[in-house]
N, C-alpha and C positions, 0 to 999 in steps of 0.2 A: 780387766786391765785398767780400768779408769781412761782419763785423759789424758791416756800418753801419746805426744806424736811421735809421727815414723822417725823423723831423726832422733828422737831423745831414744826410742827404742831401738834402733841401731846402736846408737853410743851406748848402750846398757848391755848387747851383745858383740859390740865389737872387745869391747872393754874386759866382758868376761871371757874371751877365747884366749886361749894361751896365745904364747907370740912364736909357735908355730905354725900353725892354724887361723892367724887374726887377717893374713892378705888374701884366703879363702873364703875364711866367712864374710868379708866384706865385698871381693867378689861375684859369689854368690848372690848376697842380699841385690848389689847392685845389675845384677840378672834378674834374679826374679823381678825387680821392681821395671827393669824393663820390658821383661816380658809381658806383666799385666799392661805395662801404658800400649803396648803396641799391640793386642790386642783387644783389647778397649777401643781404640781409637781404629780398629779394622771393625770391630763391630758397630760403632756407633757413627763411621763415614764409609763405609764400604756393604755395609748389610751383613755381615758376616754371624752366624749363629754362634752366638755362647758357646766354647766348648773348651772345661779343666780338661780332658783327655789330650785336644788338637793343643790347647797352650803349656802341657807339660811335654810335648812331643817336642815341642818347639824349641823347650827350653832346654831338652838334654842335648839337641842336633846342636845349640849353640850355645854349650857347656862344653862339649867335643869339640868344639871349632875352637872355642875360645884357648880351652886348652892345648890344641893341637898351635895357637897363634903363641905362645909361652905365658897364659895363665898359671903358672905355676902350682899357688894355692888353690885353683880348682882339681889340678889334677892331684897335687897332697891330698887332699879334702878325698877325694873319688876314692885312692888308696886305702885312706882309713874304712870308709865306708865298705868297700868290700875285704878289708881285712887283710889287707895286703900291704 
């Protein structure tokens, strides 16, 4: 990918999502990118061991929440993925 930052790379995917889907995908992106700083920062000030399993755990319980609070586009987003 070259030297793209994360914000240009956002705008290059928010950009390309239709505008059903675009308060989803930005959503999303702004989840995951929380979920790596908070756990990063539980690893590297709390001892916490590395784990993609525990920080994808993480990030569906507050994908579901988010959703359940009126994320909208995450729950669009959920729908399409399972087909529904």
């Amino acid at each position: 990918m070259g030297d793209i930052s994360f914000h240009n790379w956002w705008e290059r995917v928010s950009n390309a999502a239709s505008e059903i889907t675009r308060k989803g995908i930005n959503s999303l992106i702004i989840l995951g990118a929380w979920i790596l700083w908070t756990h990063r920062n539980n690893c590297v000030f709390d001892g916490a061991a590395p784990s993609v399993t525990g920080a994808l755990a993480v990030a569906e319980d507050e994908r579901r929440s988010w959703s359940l609070a009126g994320a909208r586009g995450l729950s669009l987003l959920a729908a399409f993925a399972s087909g529904g």
